[in-house]
N, C-alpha and C positions, 0 to 999 in steps of 0.2 A: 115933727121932731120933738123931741123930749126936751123938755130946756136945760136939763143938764149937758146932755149933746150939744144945744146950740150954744151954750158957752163953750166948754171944751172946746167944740169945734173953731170956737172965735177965737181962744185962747191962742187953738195952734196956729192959726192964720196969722195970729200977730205975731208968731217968733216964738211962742211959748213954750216949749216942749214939757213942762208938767201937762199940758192943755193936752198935748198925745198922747204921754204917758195914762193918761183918765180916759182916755177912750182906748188906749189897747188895753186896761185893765179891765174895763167893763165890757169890750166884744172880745177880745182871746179867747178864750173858753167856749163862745158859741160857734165863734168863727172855725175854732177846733173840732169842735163836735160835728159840725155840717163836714166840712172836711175828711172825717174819720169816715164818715156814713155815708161818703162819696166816693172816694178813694179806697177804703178798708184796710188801710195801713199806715198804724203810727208816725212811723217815720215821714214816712209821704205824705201826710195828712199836719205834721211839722212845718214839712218844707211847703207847703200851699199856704197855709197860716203865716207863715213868713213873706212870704210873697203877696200874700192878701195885705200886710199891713203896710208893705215897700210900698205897694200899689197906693194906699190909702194915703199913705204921706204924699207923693210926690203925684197925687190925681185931687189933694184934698180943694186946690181953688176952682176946680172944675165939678164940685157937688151944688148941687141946688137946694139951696135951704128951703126951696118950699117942699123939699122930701123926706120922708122920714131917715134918717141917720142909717139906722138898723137896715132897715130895706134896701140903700145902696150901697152898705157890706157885704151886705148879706148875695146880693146880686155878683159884686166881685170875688167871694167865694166859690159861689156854685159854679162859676166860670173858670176861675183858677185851678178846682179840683175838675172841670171839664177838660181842662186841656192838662192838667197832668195825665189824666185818661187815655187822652188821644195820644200822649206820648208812650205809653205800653204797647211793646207790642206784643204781648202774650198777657192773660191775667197771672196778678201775682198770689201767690197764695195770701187768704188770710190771717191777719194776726189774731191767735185764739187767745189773748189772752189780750184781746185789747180793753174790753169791756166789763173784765170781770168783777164781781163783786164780792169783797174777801170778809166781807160783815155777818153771812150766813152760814149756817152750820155748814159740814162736809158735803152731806146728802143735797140739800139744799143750792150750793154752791155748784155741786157738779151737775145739776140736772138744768140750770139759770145757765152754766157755763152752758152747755150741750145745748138748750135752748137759743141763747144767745147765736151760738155758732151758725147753726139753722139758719137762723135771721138773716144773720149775715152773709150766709151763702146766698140765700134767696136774694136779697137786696142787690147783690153783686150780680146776682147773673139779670137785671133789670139794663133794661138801655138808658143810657145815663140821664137823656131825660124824663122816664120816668121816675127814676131812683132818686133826681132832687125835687120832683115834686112831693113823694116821699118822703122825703129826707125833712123836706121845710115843713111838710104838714103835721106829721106824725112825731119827729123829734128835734122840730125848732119850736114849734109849734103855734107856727103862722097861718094867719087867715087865710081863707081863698083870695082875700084884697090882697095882702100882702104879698102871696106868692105871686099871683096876676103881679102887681107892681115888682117885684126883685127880677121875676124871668121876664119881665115883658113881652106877655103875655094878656089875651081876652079874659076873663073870667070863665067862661063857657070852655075855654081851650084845659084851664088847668081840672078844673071839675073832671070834664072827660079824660082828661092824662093818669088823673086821679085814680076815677074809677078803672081805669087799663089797670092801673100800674098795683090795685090792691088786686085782681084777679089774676094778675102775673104772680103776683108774692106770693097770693095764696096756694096758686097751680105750685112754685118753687115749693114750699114746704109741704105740701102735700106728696110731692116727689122726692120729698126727704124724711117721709116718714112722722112727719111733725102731725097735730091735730092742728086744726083752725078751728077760732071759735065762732 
């Protein structure tokens, strides 16, 4: 654990809520992002973040500080957007406009946009636990320890989920007309 974590984290345990406030400021954002790339919808990827951090308050004297901070966030995220998952019962469409990047020229923007979307179909049509091994490898971008440690999981199990789940992606985009590199 980071030692800025393990203070925070002492902080909050003793009543301090600056001590939470410093850790939802420093994981929100990642927590969101995993969320986004799980789920594929802002909104719902909101409300999992929110729920991720309810969780985090009121589970925070049941962490083990000999773990890393991040990795059992990161673990009640992939979980939270697993079971916002299993609460659909149809896929919802994605949001196209979740990810975009408004920095590049037009050309540029619409072809990243249309890219993006790809992605995101692809990712989406993944069984959701390939999509977080995905998801934590490639845009959290955690170790194979680290995933092993958040899924609880072997090392040998995420490698292989891994390798599934990049030849699923690429079979998806390939079936959408994308290159792979």
């Amino acid at each position: 654990m980071k030692p800025d974590d393990e203070i925070l984290v002492r902080r909050c345990l003793e009543g301090d809520s600056i001590g939470f406030e410093g850790l939802l400021q420093r994981y929100e954002k990642p927590v969101f992002n995993v969320a986004l790339r799980m789920v594929g919808d802002r909104d719902e990827a909101r409300d999992v973040t929110q729920a991720v951090f309810f969780k985090v308050f009121r589970s925070l004297t049941s962490f083990d500080p000999g773990q890393r901070f991040f990795s059992w966030v990161y673990r009640i995220a992939v979980n939270e957007s697993l079971n916002a998952l299993g609460r659909r019962r149809t896929a919802d469409p994605l949001d196209a406009d979740a990810l975009q990047d408004t920095r590049r020229d037009p050309a540029e923007s619409a072809e990243a946009a249309e890219r993006g979307i790809a992605v995101r179909k692809a990712l989406m049509s993944l069984a959701p636990d390939h999509r977080a091994v995905i998801v934590l490898r490639h845009f959290a971008e955690c170790s194979y320890a680290e995933i092993a440690q958040i899924l609880d999981l072997p090392e040998k199990t995420v490698k292989s989920r891994l390798f599934t789940a990049r030849q699923q992606l690429k079979q998806g985009l390939v079936a959408r007309g994308r290159r792979t590199v």
